[in-house]
C-alpha positions in Angstrom: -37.8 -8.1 17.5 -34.5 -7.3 16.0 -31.4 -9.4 18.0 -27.5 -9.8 17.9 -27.0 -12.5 14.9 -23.0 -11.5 15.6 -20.2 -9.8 17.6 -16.3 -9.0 16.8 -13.6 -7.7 18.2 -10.4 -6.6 16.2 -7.5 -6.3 18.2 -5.6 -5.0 15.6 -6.8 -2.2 14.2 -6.8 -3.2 10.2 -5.5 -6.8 10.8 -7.9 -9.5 11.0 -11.0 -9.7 13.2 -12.4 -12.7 15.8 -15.6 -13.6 16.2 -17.0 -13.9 19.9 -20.6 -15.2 21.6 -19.8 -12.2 24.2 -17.7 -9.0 25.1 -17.7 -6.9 27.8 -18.2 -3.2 27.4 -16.0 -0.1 28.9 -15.5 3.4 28.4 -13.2 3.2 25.4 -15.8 0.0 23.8 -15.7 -3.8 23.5 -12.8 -4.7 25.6 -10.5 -6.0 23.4 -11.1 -4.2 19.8 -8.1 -1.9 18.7 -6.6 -1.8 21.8 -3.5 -2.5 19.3 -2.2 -0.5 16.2 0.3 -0.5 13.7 2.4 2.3 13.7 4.8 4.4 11.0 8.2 5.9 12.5 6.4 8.9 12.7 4.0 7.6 15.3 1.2 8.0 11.9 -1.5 4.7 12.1 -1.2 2.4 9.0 -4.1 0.8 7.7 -5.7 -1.4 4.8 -5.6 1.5 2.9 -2.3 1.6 2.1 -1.3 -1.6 3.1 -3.9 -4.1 2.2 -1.5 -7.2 3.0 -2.2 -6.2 6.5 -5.9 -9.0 6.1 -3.5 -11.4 6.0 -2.4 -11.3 9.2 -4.6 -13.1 11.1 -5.2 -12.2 15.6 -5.9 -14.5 18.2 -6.8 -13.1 21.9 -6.1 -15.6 25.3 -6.7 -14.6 28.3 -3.4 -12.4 28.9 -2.0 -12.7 25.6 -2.4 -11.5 21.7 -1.2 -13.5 18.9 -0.5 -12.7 15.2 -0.2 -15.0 12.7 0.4 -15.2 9.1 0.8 -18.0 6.8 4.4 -19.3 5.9 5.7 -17.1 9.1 4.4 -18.2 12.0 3.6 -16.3 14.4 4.4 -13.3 17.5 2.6 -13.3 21.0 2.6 -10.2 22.9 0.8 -9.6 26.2 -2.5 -7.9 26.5 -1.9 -5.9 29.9 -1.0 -2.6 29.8 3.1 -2.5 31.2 3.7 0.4 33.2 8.0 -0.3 32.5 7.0 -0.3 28.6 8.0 2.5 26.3 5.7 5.3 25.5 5.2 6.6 21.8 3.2 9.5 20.4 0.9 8.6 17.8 -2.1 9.8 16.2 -5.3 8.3 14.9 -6.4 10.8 11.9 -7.4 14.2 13.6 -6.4 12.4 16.7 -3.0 13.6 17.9 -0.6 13.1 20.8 -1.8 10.2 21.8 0.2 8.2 24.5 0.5 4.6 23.9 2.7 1.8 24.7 5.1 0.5 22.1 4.7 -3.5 22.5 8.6 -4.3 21.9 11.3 -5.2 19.5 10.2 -8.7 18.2 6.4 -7.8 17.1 7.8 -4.7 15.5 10.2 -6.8 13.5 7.8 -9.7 12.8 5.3 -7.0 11.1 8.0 -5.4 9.3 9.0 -8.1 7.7 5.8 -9.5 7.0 4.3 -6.0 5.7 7.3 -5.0 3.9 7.7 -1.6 5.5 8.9 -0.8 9.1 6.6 -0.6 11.8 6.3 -0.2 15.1 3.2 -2.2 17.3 1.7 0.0 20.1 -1.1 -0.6 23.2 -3.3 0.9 24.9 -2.1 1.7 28.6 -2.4 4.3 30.8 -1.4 6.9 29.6 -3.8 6.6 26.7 -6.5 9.3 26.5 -8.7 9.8 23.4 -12.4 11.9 23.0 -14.5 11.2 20.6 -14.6 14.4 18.4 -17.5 14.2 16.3 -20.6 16.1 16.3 -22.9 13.6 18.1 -20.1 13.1 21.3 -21.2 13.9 24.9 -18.7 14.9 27.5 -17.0 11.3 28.8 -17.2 9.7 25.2 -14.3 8.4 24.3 -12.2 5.6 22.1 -9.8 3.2 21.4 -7.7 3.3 17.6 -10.7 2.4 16.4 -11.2 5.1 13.0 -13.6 7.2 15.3 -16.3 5.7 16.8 -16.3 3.1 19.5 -19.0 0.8 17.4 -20.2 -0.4 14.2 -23.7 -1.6 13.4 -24.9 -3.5 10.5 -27.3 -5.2 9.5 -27.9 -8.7 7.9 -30.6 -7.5 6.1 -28.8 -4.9 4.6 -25.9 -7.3 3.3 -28.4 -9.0 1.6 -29.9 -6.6 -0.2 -26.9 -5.3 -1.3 -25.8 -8.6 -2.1 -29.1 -8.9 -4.4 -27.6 -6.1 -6.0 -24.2 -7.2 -7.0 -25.8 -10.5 -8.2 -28.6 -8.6 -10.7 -24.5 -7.1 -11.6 -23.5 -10.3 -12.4 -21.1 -10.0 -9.5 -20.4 -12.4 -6.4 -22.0 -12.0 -3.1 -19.7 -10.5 -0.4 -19.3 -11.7 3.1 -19.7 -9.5 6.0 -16.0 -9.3 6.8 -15.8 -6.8 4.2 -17.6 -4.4 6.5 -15.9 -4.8 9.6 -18.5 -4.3 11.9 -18.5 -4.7 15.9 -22.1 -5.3 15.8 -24.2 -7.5 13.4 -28.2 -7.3 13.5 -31.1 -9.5 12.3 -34.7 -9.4 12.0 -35.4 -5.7 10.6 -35.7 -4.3 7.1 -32.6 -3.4 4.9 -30.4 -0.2 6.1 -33.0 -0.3 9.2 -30.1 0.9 11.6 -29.5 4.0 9.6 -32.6 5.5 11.1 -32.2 4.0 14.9 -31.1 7.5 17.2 -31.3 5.6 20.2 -31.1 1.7 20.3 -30.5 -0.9 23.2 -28.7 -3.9 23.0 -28.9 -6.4 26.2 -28.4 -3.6 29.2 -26.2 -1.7 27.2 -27.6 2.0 25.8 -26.5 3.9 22.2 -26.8 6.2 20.6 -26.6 7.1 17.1 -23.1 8.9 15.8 -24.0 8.8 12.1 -23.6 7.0 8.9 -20.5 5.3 8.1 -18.6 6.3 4.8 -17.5 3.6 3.1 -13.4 3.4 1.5 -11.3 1.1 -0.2 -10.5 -1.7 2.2 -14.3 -2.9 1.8 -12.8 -3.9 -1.9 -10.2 -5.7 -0.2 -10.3 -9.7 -0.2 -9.9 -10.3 3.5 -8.9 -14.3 2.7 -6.3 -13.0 -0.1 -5.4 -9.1 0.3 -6.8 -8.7 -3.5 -8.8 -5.8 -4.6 -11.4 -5.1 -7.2 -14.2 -2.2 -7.8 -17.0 -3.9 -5.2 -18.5 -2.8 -3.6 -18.3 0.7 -4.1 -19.0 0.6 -6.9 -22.7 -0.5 -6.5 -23.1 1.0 -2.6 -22.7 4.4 -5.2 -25.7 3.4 -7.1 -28.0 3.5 -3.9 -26.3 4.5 -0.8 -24.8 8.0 -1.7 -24.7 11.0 1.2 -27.3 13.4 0.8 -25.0 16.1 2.1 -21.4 14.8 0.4 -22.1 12.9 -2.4 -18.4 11.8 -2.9 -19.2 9.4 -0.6 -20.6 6.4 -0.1 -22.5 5.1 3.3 -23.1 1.4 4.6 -23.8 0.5 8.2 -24.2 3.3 11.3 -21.0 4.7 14.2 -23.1 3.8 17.3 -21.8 5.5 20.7 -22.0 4.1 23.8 -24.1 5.3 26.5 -23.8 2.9 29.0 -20.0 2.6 29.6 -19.9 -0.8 31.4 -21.7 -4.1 30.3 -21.8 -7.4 28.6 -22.8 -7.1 25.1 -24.0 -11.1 24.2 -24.7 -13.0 20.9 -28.6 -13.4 21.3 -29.5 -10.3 22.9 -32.5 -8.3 21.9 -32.2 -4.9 20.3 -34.7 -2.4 21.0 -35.0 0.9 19.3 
C-alpha cells in the first residue's frame, strides 16, 4: 500500500520550503503553503523564474509568526494572522486577476528588496482574499492560495528515482526532491504511478486528479546555491513529453482537494 514518505508547506510562494510530520487542510489547501507572495509594483507575482536568488531565502513558520532568512542578512519576522487594519493590494497570480490581499508592511518589503535586488512588495492572505481554481478539472467551491494553480502537488519517490537512474546512465548527478517542490511525497508504488490515480485518498482527506504538471526552469535551479544548469529538463524531454503539447515537459500530478477540512499526516496510507 502506497503511504506519505513526506509533506511541505512553502510559505512563500518561490522562496524556500519546510518540511512537516503534519498539516492541517482547508478550503484554500495545506494551511500554511503560499499564504505569502512576493509582489512587483504592479501587484504582478515574482517567482524563480525570473528571480532564481529567491531559493536563497530560506522560511521558518511559529505558531503566529513567519520568518525569512538569508545568509549574511539575517533575517524579517512578520505575523501569520490575517490584519484586518493592514493595507490591501491588487495582485494577480497568472490568469488570476484582482486578487485582494494584504500587503505585510514596510520592513519585509525592504528586507526582500534589498536581498533580491529589485523592489518588492510582500503580501497575505486575509480576508478579502478570494481565488477559484480555473482549470478544467475544478468543481464549484474549489479554490486556492498563490499557489501557481492548484492547491497540491503529488510525487512520487519512485518516480525521482527513476529519473534519477536516468541522469546517472547521462553521466549526470542525482537530484533531490526539492527540485520539484511538491506538497505531497509518495512511496511504495511504481514510477510516475500518480499520473494515472483520478481519485486518491490520503488519511481522511479525498482528491481528485487536476492533471499533469508541466515542468519549467526553476526545477534547473540549485535550491542550496540559486545556480542553474540544463537538468532536468533536459532528460524529463527524453521520456516525459505531453501527448497533446509536446513543448512541454510533465513530472509529478495537480491533485484537488475534495475534502476541504482535515489533517494530512506523514505515515498515512494512500488509497487509490
Amino acid at each position: 500500500m502506497p503511504h506519505l514518505a513526506a509533506l511541505y508547506v512553502y510559505p512563500v510562494k518561490s522562496l524556500g520550503g519546510v518540511p512537516v510530520q503534519s498539516a492541517t487542510v482547508d478550503a484554500l489547501g495545506l494551511v500554511g503553503d503560499r499564504r505569502f507572495m512576493v509582489v512587483d509594483d504592479a501587484g504582478r507575482f515574482l517567482t524563480q523564474r525570473t528571480l532564481p536568488r529567491m531559493a536563497l531565502i530560506r522560511t521558518a513558520l511559529t505558531s503566529d509568526s513567519l520568518q525569512l532568512t538569508q545568509e549574511g542578512r539575517g533575517s524579517v519576522t512578520v505575523p501569520l494572522a490575517p490584519d484586518p487594519a493592514a493595507s490591501l493590494r491588487t495582485v494577480s497570480v497568472w490568469k488570476s486577476e484582482g486578487l485582494q490581499a494584504e500587503d505585510a508592511g514596510d520592513a519585509a518589503a525592504a528586507w526582500l528588496s534589498d536581498g533580491l535586488a529589485t523592489r518588492c512588495r510582500l503580501v497575505r492572505i486575509g480576508s478579502q482574499f478570494r481565488r477559484p481554481v480555473l482549470k478544467a478539472a475544478a468543481r464549484a467551491g474549489d479554490t486556492v492560495s498563490f499557489a501557481d494553480a492548484y492547491p497540491f502537488l503529488i510525487l512520487s519517490e519512485a518516480s525521482l528515482a527513476d529519473l534519477n537512474d536516468r541522469l546517472a546512465g547521462r553521466g549526470e548527478e542525482p537530484l533531490p526532491m526539492n527540485r520539484f517542490r511538491p506538497n505531497l511525497v509518495v512511496t511504495g508504488c511504481a514510477p510516475c504511478a500518480e499520473d494515472t490515480w483520478p481519485r486518491l485518498q490520503i488519511g481522511a482527506v479525498t482528491f481528485r486528479a487536476g492533471g499533469p504538471c508541466a515542468r519549467c526552469v526553476v526545477t534547473t535551479t540549485d535550491q542550496a546555491t540559486a545556480e542553474r544548469g540544463k537538468e532536468p529538463l533536459r532528460t524529463l524531454a527524453t521520456y516525459r513529453r505531453d501527448a497533446e503539447d509536446p513543448t512541454e515537459v510533465n513530472f509529478g500530478q495537480n491533485l484537488i482537494h475534495e475534502t476541504k477540512a482535515g489533517v494530512l499526516r506523514v505515515g498515512d496510507e494512500v488509497r487509490v
